[in-house]
PDB file of the backbone (N, CA, C, O) and the ligand in Angstrom, with CONECT records:
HET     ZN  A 101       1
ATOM      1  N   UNK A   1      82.959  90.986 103.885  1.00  0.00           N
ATOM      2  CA  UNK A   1      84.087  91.005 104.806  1.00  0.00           C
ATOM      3  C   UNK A   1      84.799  89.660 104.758  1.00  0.00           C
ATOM      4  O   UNK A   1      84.142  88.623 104.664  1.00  0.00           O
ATOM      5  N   UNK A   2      86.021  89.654 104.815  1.00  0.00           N
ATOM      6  CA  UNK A   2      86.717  88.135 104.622  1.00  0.00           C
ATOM      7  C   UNK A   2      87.575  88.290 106.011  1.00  0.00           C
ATOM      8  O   UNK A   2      88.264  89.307 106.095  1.00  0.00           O
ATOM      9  N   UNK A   3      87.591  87.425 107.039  1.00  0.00           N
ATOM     10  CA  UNK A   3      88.109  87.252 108.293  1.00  0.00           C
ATOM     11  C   UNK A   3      89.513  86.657 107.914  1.00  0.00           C
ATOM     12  O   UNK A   3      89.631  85.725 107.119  1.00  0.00           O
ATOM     13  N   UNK A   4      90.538  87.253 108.526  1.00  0.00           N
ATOM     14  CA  UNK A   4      92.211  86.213 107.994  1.00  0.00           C
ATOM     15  C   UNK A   4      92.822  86.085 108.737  1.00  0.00           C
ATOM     16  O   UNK A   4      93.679  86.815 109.235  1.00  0.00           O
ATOM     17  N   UNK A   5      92.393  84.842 109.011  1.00  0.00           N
ATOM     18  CA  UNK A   5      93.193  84.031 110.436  1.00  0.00           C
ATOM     19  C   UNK A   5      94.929  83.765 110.563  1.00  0.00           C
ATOM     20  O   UNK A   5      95.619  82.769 110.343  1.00  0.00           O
ATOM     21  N   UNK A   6      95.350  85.572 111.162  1.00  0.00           N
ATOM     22  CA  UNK A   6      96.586  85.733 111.250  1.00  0.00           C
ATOM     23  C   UNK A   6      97.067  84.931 112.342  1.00  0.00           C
ATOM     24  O   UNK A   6      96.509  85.041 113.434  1.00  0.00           O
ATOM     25  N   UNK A   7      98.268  83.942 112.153  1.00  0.00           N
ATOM     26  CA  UNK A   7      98.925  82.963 112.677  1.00  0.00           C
ATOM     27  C   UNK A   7      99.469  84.199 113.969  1.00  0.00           C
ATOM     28  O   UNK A   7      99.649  83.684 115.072  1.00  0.00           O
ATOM     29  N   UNK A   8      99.647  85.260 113.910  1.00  0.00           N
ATOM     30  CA  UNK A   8     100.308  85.863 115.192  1.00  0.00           C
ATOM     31  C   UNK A   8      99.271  86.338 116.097  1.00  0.00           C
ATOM     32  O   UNK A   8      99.552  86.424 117.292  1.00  0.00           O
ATOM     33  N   UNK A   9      97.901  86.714 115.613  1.00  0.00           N
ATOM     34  CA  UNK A   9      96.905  87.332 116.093  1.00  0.00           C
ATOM     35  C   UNK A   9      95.978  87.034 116.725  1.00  0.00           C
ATOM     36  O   UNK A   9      95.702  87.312 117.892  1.00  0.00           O
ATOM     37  N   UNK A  10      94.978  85.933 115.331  1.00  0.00           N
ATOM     38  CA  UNK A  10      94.052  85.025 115.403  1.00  0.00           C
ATOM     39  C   UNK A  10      93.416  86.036 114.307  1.00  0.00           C
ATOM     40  O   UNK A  10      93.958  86.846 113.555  1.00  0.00           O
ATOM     41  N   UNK A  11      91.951  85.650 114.520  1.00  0.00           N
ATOM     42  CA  UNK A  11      91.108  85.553 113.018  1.00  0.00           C
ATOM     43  C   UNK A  11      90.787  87.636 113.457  1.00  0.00           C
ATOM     44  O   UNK A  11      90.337  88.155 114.479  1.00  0.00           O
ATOM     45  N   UNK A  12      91.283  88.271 112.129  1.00  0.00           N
ATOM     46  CA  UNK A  12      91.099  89.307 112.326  1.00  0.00           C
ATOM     47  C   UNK A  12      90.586  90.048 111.220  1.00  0.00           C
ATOM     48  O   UNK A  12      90.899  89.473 110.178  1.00  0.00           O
ATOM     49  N   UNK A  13      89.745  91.376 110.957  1.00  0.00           N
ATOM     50  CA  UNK A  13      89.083  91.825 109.493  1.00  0.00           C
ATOM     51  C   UNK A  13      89.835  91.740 108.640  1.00  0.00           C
ATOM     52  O   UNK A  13      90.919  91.505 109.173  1.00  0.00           O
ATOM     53  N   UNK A  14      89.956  91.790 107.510  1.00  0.00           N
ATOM     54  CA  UNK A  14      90.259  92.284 106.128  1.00  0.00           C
ATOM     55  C   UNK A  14      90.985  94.057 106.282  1.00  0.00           C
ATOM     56  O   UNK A  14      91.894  94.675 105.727  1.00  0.00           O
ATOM     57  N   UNK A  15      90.373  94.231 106.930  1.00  0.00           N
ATOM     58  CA  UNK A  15      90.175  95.660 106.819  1.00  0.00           C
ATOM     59  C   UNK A  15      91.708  95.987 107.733  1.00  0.00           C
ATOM     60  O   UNK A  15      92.221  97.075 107.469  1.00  0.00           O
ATOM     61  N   UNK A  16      92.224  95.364 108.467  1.00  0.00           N
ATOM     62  CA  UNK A  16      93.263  95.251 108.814  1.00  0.00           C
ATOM     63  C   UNK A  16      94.668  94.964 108.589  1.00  0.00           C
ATOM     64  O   UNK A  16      95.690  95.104 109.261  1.00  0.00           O
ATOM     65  N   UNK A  17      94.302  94.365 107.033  1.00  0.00           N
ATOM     66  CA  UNK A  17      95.537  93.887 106.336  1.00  0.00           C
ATOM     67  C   UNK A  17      95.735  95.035 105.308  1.00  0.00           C
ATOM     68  O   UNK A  17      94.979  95.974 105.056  1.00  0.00           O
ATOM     69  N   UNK A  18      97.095  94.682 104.714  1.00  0.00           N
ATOM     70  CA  UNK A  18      97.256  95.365 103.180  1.00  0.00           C
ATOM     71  C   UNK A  18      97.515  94.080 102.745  1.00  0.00           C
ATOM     72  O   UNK A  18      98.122  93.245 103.415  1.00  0.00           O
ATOM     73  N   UNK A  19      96.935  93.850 101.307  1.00  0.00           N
ATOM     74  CA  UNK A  19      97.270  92.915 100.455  1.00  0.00           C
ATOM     75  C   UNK A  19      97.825  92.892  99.207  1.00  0.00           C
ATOM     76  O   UNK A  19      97.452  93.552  98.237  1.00  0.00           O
ATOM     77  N   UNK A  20      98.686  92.152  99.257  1.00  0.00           N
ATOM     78  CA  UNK A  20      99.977  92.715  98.336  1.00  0.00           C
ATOM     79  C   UNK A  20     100.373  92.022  96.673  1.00  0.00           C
ATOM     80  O   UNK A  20     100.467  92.566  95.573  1.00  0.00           O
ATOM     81  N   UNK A  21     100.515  90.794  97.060  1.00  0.00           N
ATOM     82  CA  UNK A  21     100.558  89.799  95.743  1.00  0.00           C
ATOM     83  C   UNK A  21     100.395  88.898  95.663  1.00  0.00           C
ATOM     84  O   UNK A  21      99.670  88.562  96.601  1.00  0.00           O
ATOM     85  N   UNK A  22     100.648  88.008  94.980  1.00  0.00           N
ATOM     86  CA  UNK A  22     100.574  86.770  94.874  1.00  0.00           C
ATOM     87  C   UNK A  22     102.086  86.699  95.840  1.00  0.00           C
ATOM     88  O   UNK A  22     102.963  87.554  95.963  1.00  0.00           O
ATOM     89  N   UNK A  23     102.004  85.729  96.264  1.00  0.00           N
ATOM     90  CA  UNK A  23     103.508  84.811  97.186  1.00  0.00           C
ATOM     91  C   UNK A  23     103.902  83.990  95.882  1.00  0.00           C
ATOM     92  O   UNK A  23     103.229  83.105  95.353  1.00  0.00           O
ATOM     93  N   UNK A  24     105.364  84.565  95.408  1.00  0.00           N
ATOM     94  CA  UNK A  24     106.080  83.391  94.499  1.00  0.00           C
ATOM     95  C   UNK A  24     107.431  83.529  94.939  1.00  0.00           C
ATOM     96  O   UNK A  24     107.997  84.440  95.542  1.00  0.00           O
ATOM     97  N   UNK A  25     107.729  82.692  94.610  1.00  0.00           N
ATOM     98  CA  UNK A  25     109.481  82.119  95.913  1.00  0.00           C
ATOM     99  C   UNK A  25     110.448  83.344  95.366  1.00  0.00           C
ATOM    100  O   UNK A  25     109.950  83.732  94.309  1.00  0.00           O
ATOM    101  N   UNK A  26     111.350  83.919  95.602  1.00  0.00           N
ATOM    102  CA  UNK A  26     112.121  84.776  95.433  1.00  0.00           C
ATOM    103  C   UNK A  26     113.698  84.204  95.064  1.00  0.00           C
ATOM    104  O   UNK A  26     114.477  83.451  95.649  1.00  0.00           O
ATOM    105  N   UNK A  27     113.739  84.882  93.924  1.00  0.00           N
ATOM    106  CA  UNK A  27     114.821  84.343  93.046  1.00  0.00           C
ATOM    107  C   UNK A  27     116.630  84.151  94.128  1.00  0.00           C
ATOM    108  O   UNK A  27     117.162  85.057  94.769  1.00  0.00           O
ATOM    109  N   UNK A  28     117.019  83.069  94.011  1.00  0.00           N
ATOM    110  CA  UNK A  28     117.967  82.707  94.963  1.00  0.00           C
ATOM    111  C   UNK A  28     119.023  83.618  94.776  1.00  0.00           C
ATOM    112  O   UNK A  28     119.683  84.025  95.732  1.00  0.00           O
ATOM    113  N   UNK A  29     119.268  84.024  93.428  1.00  0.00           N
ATOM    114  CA  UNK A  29     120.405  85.214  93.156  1.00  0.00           C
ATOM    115  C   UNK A  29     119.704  86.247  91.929  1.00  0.00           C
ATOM    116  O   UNK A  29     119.686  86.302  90.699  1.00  0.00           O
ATOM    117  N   UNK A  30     119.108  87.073  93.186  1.00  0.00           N
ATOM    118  CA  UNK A  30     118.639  88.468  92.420  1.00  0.00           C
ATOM    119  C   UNK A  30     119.688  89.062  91.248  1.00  0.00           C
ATOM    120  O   UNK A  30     119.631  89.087  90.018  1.00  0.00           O
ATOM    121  N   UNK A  31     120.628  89.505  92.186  1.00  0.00           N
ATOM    122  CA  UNK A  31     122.159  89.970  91.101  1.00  0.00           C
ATOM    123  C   UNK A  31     122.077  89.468  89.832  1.00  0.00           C
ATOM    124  O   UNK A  31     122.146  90.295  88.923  1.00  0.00           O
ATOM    125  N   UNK A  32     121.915  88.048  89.481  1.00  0.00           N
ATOM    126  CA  UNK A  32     122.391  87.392  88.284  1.00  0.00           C
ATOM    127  C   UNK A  32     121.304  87.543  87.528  1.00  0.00           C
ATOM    128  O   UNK A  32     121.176  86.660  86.680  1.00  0.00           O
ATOM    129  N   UNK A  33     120.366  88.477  87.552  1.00  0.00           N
ATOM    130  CA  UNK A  33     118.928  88.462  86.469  1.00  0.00           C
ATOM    131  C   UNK A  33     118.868  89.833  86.329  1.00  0.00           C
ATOM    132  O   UNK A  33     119.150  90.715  87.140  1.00  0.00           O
ATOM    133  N   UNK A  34     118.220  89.940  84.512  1.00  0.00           N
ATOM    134  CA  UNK A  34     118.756  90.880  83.696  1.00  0.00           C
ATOM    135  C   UNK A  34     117.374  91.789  84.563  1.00  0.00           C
ATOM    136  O   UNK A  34     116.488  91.266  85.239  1.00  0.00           O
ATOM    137  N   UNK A  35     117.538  93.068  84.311  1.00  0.00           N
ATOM    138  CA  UNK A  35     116.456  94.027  84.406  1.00  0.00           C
ATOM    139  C   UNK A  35     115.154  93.614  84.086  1.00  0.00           C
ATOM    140  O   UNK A  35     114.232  93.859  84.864  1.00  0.00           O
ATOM    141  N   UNK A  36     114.949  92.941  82.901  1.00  0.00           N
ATOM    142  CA  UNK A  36     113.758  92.695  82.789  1.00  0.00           C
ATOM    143  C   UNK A  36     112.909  91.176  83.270  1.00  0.00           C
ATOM    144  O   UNK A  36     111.716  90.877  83.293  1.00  0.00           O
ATOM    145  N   UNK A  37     114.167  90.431  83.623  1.00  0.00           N
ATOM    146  CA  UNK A  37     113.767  88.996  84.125  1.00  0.00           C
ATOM    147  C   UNK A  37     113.242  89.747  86.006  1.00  0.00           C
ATOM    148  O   UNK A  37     112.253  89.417  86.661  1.00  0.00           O
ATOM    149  N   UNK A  38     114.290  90.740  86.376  1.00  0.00           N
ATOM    150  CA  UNK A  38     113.445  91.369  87.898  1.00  0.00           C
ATOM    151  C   UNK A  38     112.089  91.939  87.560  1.00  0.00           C
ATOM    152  O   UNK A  38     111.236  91.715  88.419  1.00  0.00           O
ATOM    153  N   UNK A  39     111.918  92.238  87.100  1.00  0.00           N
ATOM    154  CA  UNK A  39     110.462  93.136  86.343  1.00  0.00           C
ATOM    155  C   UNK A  39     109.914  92.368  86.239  1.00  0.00           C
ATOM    156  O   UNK A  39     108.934  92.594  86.949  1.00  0.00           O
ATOM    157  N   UNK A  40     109.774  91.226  85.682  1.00  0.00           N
ATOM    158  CA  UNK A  40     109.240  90.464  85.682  1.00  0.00           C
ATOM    159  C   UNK A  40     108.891  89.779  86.884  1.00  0.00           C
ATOM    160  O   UNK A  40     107.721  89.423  87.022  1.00  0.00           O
ATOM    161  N   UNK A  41     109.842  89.509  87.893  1.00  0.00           N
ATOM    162  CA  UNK A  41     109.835  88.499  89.131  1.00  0.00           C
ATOM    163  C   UNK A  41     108.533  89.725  90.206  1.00  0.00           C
ATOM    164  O   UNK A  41     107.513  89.430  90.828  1.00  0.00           O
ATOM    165  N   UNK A  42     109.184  90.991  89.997  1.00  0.00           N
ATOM    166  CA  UNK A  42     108.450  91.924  90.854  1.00  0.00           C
ATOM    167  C   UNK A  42     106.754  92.495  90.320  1.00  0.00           C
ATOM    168  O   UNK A  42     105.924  93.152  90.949  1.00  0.00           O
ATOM    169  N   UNK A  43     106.705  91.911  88.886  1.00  0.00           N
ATOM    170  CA  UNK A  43     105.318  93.197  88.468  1.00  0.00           C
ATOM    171  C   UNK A  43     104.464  91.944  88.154  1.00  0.00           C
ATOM    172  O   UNK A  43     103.621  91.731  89.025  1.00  0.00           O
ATOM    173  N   UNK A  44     104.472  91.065  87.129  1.00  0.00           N
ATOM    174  CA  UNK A  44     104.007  90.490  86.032  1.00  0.00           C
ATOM    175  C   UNK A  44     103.730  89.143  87.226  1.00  0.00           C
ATOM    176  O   UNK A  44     104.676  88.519  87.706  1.00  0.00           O
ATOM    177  N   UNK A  45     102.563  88.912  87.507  1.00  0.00           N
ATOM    178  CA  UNK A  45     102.088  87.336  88.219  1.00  0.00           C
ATOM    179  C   UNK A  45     100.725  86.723  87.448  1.00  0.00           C
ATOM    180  O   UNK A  45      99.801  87.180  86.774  1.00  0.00           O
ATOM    181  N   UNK A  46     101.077  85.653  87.860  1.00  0.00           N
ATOM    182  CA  UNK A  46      99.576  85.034  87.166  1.00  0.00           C
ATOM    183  C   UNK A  46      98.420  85.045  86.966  1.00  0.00           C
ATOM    184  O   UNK A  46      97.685  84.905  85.988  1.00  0.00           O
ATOM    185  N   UNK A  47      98.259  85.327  88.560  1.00  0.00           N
ATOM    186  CA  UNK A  47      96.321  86.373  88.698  1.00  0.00           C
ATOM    187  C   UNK A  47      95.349  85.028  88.260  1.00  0.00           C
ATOM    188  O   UNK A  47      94.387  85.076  87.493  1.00  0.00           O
ATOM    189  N   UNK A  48      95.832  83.913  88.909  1.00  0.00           N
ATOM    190  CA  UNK A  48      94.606  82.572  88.607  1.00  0.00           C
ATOM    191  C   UNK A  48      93.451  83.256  89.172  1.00  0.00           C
ATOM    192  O   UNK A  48      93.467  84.319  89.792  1.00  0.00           O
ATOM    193  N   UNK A  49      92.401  82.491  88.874  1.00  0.00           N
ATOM    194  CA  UNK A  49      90.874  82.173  89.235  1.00  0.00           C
ATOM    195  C   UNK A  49      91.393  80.882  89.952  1.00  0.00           C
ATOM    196  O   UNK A  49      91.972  79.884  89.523  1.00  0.00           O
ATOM    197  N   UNK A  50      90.864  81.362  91.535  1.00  0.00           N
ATOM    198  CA  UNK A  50      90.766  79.996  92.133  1.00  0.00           C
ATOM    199  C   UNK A  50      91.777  80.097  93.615  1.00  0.00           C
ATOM    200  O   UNK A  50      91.696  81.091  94.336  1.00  0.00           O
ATOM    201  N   UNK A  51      92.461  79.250  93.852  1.00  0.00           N
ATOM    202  CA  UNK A  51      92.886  78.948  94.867  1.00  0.00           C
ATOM    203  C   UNK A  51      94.612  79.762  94.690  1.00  0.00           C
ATOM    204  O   UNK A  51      95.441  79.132  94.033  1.00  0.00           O
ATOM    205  N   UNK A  52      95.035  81.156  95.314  1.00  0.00           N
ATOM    206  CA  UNK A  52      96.388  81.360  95.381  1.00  0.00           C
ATOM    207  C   UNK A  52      96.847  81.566  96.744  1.00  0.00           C
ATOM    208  O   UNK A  52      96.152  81.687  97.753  1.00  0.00           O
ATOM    209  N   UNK A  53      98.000  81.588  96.647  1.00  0.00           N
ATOM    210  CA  UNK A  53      98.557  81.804  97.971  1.00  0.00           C
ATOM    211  C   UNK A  53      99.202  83.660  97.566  1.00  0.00           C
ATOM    212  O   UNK A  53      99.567  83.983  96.435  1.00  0.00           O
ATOM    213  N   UNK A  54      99.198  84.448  98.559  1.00  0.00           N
ATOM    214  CA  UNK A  54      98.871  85.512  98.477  1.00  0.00           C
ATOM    215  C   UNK A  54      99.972  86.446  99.481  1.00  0.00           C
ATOM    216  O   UNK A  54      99.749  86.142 100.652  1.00  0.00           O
ATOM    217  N   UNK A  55     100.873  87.286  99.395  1.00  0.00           N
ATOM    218  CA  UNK A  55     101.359  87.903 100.575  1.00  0.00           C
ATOM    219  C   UNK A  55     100.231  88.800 101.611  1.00  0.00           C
ATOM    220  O   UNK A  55      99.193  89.211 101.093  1.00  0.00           O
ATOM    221  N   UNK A  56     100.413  88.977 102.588  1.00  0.00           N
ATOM    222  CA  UNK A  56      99.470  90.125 103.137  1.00  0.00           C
ATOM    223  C   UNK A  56      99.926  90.466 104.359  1.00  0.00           C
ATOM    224  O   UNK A  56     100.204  89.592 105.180  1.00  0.00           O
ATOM    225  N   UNK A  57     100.083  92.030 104.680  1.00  0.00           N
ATOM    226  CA  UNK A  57     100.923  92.847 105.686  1.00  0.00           C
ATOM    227  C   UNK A  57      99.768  92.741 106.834  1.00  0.00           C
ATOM    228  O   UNK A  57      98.644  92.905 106.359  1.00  0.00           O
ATOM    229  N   UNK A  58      99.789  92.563 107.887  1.00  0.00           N
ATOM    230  CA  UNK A  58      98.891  93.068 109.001  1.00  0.00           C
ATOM    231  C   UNK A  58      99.010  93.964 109.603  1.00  0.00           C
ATOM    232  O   UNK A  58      99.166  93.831 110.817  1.00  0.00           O
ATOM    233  N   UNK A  59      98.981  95.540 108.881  1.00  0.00           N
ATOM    234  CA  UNK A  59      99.800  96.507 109.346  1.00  0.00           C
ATOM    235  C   UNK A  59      98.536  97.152 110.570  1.00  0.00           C
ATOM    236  O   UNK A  59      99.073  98.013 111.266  1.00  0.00           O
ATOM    237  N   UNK A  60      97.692  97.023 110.787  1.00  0.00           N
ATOM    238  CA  UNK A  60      96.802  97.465 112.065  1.00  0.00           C
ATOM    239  C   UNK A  60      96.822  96.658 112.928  1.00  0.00           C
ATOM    240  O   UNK A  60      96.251  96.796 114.010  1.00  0.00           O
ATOM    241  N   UNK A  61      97.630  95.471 112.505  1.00  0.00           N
ATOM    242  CA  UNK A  61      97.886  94.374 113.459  1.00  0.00           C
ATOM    243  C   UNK A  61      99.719  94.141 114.324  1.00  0.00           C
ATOM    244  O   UNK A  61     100.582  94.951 114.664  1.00  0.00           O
ATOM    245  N   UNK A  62      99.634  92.888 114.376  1.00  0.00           N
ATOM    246  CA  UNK A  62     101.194  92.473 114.485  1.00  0.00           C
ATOM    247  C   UNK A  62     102.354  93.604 113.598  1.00  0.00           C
ATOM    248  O   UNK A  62     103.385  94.023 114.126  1.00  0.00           O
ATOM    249  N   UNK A  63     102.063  93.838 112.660  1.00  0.00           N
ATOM    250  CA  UNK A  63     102.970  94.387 111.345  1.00  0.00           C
ATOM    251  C   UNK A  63     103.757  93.348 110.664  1.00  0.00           C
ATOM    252  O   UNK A  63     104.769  93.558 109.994  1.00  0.00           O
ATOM    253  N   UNK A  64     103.205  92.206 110.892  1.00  0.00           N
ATOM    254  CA  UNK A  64     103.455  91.240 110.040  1.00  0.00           C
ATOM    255  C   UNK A  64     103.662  90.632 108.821  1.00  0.00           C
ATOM    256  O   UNK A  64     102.530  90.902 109.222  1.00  0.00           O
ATOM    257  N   UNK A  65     103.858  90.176 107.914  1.00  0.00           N
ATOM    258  CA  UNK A  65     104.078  89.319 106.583  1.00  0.00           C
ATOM    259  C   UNK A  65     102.944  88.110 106.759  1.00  0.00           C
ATOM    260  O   UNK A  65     103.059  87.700 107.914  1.00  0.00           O
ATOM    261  N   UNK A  66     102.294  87.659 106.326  1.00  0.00           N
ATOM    262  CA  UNK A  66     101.977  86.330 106.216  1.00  0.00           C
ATOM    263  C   UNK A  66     101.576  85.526 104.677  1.00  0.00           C
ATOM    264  O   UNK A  66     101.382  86.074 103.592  1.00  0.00           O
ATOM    265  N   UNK A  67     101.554  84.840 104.829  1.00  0.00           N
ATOM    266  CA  UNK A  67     100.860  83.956 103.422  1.00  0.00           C
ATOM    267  C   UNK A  67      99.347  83.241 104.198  1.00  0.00           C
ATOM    268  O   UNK A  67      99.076  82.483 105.129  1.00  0.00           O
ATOM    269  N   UNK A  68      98.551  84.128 103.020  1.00  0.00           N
ATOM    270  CA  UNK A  68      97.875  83.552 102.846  1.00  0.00           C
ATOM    271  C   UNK A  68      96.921  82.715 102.246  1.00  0.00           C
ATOM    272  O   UNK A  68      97.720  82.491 101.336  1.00  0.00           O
ATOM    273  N   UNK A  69      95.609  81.819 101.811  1.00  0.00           N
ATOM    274  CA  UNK A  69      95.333  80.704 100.863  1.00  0.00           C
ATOM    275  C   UNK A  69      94.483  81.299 100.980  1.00  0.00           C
ATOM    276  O   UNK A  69      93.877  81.590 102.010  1.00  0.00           O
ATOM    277  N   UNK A  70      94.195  81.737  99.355  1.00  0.00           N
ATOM    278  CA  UNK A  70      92.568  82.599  99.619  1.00  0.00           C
ATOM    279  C   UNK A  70      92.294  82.227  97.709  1.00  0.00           C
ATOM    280  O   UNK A  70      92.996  82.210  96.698  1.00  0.00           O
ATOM    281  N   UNK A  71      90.938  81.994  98.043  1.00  0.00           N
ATOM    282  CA  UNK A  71      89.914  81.619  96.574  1.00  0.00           C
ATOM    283  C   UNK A  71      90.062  83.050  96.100  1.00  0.00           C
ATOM    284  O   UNK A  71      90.035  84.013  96.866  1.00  0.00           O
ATOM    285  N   UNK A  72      90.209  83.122  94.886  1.00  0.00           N
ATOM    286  CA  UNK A  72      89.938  84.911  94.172  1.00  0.00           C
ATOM    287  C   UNK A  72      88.544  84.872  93.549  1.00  0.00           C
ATOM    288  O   UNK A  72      88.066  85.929  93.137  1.00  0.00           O
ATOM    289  N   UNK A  73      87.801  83.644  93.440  1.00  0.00           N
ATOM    290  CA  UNK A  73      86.671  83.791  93.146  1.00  0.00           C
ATOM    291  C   UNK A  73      85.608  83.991  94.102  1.00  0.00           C
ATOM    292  O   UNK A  73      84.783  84.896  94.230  1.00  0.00           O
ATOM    293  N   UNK A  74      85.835  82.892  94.760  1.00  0.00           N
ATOM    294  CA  UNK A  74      84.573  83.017  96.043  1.00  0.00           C
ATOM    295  C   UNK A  74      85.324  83.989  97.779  1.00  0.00           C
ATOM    296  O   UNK A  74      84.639  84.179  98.784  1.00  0.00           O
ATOM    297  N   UNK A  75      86.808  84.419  97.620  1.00  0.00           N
ATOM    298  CA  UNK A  75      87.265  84.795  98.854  1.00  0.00           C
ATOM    299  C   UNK A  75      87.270  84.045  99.969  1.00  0.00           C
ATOM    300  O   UNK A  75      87.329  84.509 101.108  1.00  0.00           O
ATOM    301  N   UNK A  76      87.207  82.864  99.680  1.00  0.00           N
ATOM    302  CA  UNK A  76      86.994  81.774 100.778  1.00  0.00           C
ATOM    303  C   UNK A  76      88.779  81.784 101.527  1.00  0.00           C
ATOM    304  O   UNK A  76      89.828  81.516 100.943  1.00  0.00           O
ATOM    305  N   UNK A  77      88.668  82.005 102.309  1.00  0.00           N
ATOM    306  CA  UNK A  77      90.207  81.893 102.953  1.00  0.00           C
ATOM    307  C   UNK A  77      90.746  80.611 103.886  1.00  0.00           C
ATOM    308  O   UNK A  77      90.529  80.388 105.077  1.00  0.00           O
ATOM    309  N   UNK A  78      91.710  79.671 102.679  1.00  0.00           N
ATOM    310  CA  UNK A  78      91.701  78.687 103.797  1.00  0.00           C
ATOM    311  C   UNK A  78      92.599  78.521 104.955  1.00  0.00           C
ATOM    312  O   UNK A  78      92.494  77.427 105.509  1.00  0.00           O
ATOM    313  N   UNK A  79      93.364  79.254 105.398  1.00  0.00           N
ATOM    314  CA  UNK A  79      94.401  79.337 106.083  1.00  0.00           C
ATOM    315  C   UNK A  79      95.435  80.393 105.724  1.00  0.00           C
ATOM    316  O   UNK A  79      95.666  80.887 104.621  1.00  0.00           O
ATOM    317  N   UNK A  80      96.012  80.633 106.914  1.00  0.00           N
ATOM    318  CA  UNK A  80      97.613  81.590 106.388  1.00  0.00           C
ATOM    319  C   UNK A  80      98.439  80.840 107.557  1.00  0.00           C
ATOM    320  O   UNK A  80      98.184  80.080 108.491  1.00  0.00           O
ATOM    321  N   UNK A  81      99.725  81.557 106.915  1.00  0.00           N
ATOM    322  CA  UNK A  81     100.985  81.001 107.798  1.00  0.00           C
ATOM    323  C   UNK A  81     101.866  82.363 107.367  1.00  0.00           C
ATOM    324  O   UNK A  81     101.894  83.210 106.474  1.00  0.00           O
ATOM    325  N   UNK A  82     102.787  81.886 108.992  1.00  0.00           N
ATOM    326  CA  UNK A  82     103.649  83.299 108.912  1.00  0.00           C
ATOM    327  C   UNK A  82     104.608  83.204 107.494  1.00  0.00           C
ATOM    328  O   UNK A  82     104.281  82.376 106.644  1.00  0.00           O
ATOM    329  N   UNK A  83     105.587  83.923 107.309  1.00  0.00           N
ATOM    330  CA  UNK A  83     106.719  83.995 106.536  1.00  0.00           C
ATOM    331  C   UNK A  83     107.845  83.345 106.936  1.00  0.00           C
ATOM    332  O   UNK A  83     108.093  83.732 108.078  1.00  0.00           O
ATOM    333  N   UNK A  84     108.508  82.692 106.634  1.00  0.00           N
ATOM    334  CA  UNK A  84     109.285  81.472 106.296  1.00  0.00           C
ATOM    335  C   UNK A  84     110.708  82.671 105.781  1.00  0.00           C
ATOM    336  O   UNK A  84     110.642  82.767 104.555  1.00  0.00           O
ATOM    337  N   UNK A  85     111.807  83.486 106.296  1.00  0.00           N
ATOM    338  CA  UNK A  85     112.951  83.896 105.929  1.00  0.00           C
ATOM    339  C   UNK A  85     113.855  83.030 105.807  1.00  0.00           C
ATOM    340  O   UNK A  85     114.986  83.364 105.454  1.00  0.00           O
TER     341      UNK A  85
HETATM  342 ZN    ZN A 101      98.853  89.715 113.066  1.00  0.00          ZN2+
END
């Protein structure tokens, strides 16, 4: 079980979130990128070993967005923070 200390909630299951992707900044002008540079921005992420920052919905929760810092090896979670629009 990995506990994820939602910034709107407090520390709540795993089992409560959907987890979605990696968090990478979102292109400032979608419009101006070819089909496959979006395909790219939307499918294709890095998938490190180790320390990523991560989107994750708290949909049994708040219904929130957050980022969170989570090990993909050991699941160690070091923090989240809300979403930043
Ligand atoms: Zn929440």
């Amino acid at each position: 079980m990995i506990v994820i200390p939602c910034p709107h909630c407090g520390p709540r299951n795993e089992d409560e979130f959907v987890c979605w992707s990696e968090a990478v900044p979102r292109p400032a002008d979608p419009a101006a990128l070819s089909d496959a540079q979006w395909n790219d921005y939307v499918y294709n992420h890095a998938n490190p070993k180790g320390w990523v920052r991560e989107q994750w919905w708290h949909e049994r929760g708040c219904r929130r967005w957050i980022i969170v810092r989570r090990n993909t090896l050991t699941h160690e979670v070091a923090g989240a923070d809300p979403v930043r629009r």
